[in-house]
C-alpha positions as CSV (number, residue, x, y, z in Angstrom):
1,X,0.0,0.0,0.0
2,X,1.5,3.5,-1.1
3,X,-0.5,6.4,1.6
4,X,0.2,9.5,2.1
5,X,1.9,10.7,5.4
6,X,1.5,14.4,5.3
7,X,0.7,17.1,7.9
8,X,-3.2,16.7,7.8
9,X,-5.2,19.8,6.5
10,X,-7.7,21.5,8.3
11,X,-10.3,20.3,5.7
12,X,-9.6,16.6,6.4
13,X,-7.0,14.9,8.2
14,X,-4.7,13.7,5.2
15,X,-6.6,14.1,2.3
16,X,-4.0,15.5,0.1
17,X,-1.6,13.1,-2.2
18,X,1.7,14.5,-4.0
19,X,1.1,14.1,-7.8
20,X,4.5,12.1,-8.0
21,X,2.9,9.4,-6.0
22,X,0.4,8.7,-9.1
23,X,3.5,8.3,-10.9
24,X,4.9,6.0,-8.9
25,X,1.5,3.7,-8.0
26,X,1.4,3.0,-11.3
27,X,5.1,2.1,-11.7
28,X,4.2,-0.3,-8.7
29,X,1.5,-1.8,-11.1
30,X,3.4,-3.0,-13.5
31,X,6.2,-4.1,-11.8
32,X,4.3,-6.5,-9.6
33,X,2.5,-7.7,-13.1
34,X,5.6,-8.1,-14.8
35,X,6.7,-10.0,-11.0
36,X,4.0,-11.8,-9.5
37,X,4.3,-15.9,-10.3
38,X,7.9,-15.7,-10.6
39,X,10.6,-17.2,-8.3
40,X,11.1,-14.9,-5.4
41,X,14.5,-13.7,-4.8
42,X,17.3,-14.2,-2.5
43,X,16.2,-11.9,1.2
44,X,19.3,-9.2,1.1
45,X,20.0,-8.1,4.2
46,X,17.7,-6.5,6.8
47,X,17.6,-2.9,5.5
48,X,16.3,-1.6,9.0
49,X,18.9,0.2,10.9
50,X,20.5,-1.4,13.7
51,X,21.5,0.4,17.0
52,X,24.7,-1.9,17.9
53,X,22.4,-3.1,20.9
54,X,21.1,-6.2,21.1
55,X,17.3,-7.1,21.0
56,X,15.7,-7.2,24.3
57,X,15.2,-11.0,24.0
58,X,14.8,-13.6,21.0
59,X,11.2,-13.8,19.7
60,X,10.4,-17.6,18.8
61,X,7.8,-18.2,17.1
62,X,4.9,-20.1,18.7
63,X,4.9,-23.5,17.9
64,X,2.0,-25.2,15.9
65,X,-0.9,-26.9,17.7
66,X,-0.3,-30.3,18.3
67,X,-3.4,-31.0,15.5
68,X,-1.9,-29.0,12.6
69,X,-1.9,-29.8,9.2
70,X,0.4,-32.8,7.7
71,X,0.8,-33.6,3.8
72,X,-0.7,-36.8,4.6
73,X,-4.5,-35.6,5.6
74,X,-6.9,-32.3,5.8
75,X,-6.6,-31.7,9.6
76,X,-6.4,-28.2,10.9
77,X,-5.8,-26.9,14.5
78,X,-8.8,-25.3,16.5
79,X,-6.7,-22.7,18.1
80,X,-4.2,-20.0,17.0
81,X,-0.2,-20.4,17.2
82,X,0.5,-21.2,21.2
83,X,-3.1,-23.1,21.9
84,X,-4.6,-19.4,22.1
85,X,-8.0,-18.3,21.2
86,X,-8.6,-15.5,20.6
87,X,-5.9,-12.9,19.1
88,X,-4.7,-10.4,21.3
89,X,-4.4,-12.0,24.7
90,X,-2.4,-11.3,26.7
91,X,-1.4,-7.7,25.9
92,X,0.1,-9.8,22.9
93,X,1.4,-7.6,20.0
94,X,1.2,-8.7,16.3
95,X,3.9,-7.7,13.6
96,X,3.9,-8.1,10.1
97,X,5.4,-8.4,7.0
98,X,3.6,-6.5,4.1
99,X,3.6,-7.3,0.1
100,X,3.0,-9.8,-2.4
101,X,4.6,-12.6,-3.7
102,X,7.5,-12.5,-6.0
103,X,8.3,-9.0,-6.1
104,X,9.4,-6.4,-3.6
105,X,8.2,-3.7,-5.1
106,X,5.0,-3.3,-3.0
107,X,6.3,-4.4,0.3
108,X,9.2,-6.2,2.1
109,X,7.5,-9.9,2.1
110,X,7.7,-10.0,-1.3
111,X,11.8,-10.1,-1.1
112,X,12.1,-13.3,-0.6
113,X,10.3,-16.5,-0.8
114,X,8.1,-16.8,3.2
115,X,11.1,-19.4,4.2
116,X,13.6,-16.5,3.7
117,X,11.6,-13.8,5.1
118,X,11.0,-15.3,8.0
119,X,14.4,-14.3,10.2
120,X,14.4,-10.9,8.9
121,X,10.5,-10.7,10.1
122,X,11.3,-12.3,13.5
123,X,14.2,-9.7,13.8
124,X,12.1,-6.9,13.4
125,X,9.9,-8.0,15.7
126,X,12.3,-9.2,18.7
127,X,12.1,-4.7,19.9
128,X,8.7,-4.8,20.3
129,X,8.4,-7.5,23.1
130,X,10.1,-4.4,25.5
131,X,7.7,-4.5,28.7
132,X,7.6,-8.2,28.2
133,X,4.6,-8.2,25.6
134,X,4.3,-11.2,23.8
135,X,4.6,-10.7,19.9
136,X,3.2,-12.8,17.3
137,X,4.7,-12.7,13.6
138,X,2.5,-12.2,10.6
139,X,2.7,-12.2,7.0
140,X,0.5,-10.3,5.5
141,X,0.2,-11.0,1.8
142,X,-1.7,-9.2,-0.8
143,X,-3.6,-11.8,-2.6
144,X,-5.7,-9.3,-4.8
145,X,-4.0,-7.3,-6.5
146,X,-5.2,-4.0,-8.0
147,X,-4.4,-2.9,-11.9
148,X,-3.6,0.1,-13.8
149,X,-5.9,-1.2,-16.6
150,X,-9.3,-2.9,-16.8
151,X,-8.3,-6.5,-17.3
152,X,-10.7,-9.5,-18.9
153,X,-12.5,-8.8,-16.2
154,X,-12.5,-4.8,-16.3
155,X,-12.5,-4.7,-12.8
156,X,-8.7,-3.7,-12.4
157,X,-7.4,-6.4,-10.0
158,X,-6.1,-10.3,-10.7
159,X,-5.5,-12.4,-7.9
160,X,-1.8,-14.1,-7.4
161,X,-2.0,-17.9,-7.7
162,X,-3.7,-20.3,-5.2
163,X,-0.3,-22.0,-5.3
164,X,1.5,-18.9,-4.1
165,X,-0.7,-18.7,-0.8
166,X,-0.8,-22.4,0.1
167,X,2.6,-21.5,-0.1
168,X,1.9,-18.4,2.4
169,X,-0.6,-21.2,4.8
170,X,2.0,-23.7,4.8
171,X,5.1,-21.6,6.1
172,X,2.8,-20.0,8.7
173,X,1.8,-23.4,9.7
174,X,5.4,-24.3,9.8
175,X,7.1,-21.1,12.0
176,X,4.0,-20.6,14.2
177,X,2.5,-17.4,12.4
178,X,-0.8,-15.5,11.2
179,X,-1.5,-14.5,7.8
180,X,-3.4,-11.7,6.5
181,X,-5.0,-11.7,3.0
182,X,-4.8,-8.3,1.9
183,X,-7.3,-7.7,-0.9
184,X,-7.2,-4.7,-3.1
185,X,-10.4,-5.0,-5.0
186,X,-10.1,-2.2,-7.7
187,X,-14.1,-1.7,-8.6
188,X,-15.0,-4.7,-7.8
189,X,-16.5,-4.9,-4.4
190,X,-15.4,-6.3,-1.4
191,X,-17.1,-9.2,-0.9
192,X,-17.3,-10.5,-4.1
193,X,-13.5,-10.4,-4.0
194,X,-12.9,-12.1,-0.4
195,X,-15.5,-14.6,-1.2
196,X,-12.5,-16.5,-3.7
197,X,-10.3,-17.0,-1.0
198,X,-12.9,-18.7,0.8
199,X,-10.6,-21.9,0.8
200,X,-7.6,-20.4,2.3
201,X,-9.8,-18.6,5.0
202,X,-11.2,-22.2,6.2
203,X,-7.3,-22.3,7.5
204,X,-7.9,-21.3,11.7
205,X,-4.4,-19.5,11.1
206,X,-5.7,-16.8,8.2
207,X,-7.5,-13.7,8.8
208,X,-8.5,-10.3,6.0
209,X,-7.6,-7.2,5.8
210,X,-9.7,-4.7,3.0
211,X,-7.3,-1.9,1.9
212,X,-10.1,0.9,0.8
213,X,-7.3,3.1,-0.9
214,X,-7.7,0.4,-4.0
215,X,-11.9,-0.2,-3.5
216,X,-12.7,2.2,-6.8
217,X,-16.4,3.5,-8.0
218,X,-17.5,2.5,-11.6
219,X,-15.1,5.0,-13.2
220,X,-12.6,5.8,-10.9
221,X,-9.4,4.4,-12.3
222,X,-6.8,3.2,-9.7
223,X,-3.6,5.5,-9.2
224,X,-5.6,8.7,-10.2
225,X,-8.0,9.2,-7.0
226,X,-7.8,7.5,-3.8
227,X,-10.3,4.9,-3.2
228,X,-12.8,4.5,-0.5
229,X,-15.5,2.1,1.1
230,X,-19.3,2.2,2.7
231,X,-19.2,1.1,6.2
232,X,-22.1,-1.0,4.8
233,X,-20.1,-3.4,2.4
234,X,-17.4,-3.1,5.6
235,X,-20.1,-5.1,7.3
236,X,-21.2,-7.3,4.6
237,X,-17.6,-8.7,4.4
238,X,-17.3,-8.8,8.5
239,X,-21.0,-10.6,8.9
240,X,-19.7,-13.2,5.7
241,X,-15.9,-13.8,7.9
242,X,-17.5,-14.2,10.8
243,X,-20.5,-16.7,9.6
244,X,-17.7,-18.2,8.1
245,X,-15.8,-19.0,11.2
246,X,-18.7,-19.8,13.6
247,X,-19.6,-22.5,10.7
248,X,-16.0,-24.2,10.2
249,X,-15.2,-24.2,14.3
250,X,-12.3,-21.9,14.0
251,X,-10.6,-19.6,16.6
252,X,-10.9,-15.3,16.1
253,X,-9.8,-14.1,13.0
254,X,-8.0,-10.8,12.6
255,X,-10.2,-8.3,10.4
256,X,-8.5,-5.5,8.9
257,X,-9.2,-2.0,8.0
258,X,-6.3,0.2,6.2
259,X,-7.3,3.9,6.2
260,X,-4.9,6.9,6.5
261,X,-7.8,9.7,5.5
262,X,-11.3,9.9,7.2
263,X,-13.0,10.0,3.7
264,X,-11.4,6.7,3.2
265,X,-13.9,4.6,5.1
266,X,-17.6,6.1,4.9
267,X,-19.6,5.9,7.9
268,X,-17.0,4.2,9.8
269,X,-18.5,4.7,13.0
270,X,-21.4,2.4,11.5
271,X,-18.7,-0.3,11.6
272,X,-20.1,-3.2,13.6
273,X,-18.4,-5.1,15.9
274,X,-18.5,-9.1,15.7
275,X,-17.6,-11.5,18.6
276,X,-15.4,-13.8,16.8
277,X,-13.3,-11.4,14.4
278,X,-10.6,-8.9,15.8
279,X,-11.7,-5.6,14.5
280,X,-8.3,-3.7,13.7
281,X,-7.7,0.0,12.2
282,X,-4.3,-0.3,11.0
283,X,-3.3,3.6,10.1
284,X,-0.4,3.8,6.9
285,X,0.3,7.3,6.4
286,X,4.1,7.6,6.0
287,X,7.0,10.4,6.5
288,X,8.7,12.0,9.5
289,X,7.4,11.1,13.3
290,X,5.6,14.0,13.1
291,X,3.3,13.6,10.3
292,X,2.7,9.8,11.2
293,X,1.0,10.9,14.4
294,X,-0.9,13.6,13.1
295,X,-2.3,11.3,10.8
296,X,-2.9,8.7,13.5
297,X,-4.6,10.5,15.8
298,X,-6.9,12.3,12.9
299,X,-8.6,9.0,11.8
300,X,-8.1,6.8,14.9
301,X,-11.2,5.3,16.8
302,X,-9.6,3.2,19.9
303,X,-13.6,2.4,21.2
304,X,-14.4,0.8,18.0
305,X,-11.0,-0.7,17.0
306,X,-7.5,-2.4,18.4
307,X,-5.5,-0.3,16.8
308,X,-2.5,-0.7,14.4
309,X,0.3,1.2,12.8
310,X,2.5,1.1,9.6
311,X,6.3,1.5,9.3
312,X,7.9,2.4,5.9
313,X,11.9,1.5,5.5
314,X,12.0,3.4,2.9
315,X,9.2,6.4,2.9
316,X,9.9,7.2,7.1
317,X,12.5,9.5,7.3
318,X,13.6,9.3,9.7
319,X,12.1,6.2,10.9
320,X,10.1,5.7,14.2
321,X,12.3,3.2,16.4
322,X,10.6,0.3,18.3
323,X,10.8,1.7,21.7
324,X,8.8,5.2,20.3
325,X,5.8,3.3,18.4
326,X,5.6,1.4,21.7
327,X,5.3,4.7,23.5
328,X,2.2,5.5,21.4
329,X,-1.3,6.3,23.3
330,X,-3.5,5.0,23.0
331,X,-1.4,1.6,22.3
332,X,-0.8,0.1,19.1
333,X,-1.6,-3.4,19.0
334,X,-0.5,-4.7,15.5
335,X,2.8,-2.8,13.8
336,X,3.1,-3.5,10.0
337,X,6.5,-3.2,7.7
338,X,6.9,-1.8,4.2
């Protein structure tokens, strides 16, 4: 996801994009067309800074359930990595990896294949268990992704191949972490979109997140205007996940919501809660500290939402350390990389 991270206006809290950001969205667009199916390259080395300090302590991984999936049969586990339930007990803090397979071009899991990524993502995540909070890895993988151009289907997005996120299901299964399906829907809607990954969201260990930046009207064209979403088809997709889980037996799921402008999700305090899905509003605006927490505390709504926040390696500058985004009130409870 590309967002904005400038000093919000008075008329709304970031709705202003440079030009050169259209520019380079649709750069983005064909590169990961040109990328997506191919063999992942080799993970370079962690581009984060390091402080010369060591990590407060080694995050492992939780291990899989003791009924997770083999190759030789269908079984899933009923709980989340560790025997948990339900997603953020514990004062437990989730970190992810953002992008899509086979390119990096829109986010750092797409630098290597999941098996490569994995280090660099438990790495980054090792600073955040400061105060003794448990973290949990993530990978959080666009599976739809949005197009500069219509398509057979003229509704601007393709999704990656199922093979490429069974990939994604089995290395989670394998290193004890969540993923996300990110879905960028172009004008298609919502639903209709996260309703072909129903397969891979029968898997207790998978959870959504809808990016409405990419969620265009019948003639918006993605890269030209920013994209936004009804709190109404917000809760058509949350009452469809959560049906979903009560009916297959599985623990919460994590339910996403990217946004780094008001405008961006409609209504949003018409957002509905649901008992069995973990309602997160994961804020991406990007640039110095300063913009960042404008922007956060312009569209945040901690009595609706856990709340979650986005680090760029490249677009921060500088970039917030660890120990600062901890600091944040009210607290961040899910801390994503691009």
């Amino acid at each position: 996801m590309v967002s904005n991270g400038g000093v919000p206006t008075s008329e709304d809290s970031v709705d202003w994009v440079p030009l050169y950001l259209v520019s380079l969205l649709l750069a983005a667009f064909l590169l990961v067309i040109a990328a997506v199916g191919q063999q992942a390259p080799a993970a370079p080395a962690d581009p984060g800074p390091s402080s010369g300090k060591p990590a407060p302590r080694a995050i492992r991984p939780a291990p899989p359930a003791s009924s997770a999936p083999t190759p030789a049969g269908p079984e899933v586990p009923r709980t989340l990595p560790g025997g948990a339930a339900r997603i953020f007990t514990g004062d437990r803090v989730l970190v992810a990896y953002y992008g899509t397979a086979g390119t990096g071009s829109l986010g750092v899991l797409g630098e290597g294949s999941p098996e490569q990524i994995m280090p660099r993502l438990i790495r980054a995540a090792a600073p955040f268990a400061r105060g003794g909070r448990p973290v949990q890895p993530v990978f959080e993988l666009i599976a739809t992704v949005v197009h500069g151009s219509p398509g057979k289907d003229r509704d601007f997005n393709a999704d990656i191949p199922r093979a490429q996120v069974q990939r994604y299901i089995d290395a989670a299964h394998h290193h004890g972490a969540l993923l996300i399906l990110d879905l960028q829907p172009g004008r298609a809607d919502f639903l209709s979109v996260a309703k072909r990954w129903e397969w891979a969201l029968k898997d207790p260990w998978v959870g959504l997140a809808l990016d409405p930046e990419w969620r265009m009207r019948p003639r918006q064209v993605p890269g030209r205007v920013i994209g936004s979403v009804a709190a109404a088809e917000v809760n058509r997709v949350s009452a469809w996940l959560e049906d979903l889980t009560v009916r297959e037996g599985l623990p919460e799921k994590v339910f996403l919501l990217h946004q780094f402008r008001t405008s961006m999700i409609r209504g949003i305090e018409r957002v509905r809660p649901r008992p069995h899905l973990a309602m997160v509003q994961h804020v991406d605006g990007f640039g110095p500290p300063r913009a960042k927490l404008a922007t956060f505390r312009a569209v945040i709504r901690p009595s609706q939402f856990a709340l979650g926040f986005k680090l760029f390696y490249d677009e921060d500058v500088p970039r917030m350390r660890p120990e600062r985004v901890l600091r944040i009130r009210p607290r961040i409870s899910f801390v994503s990389f691009q």
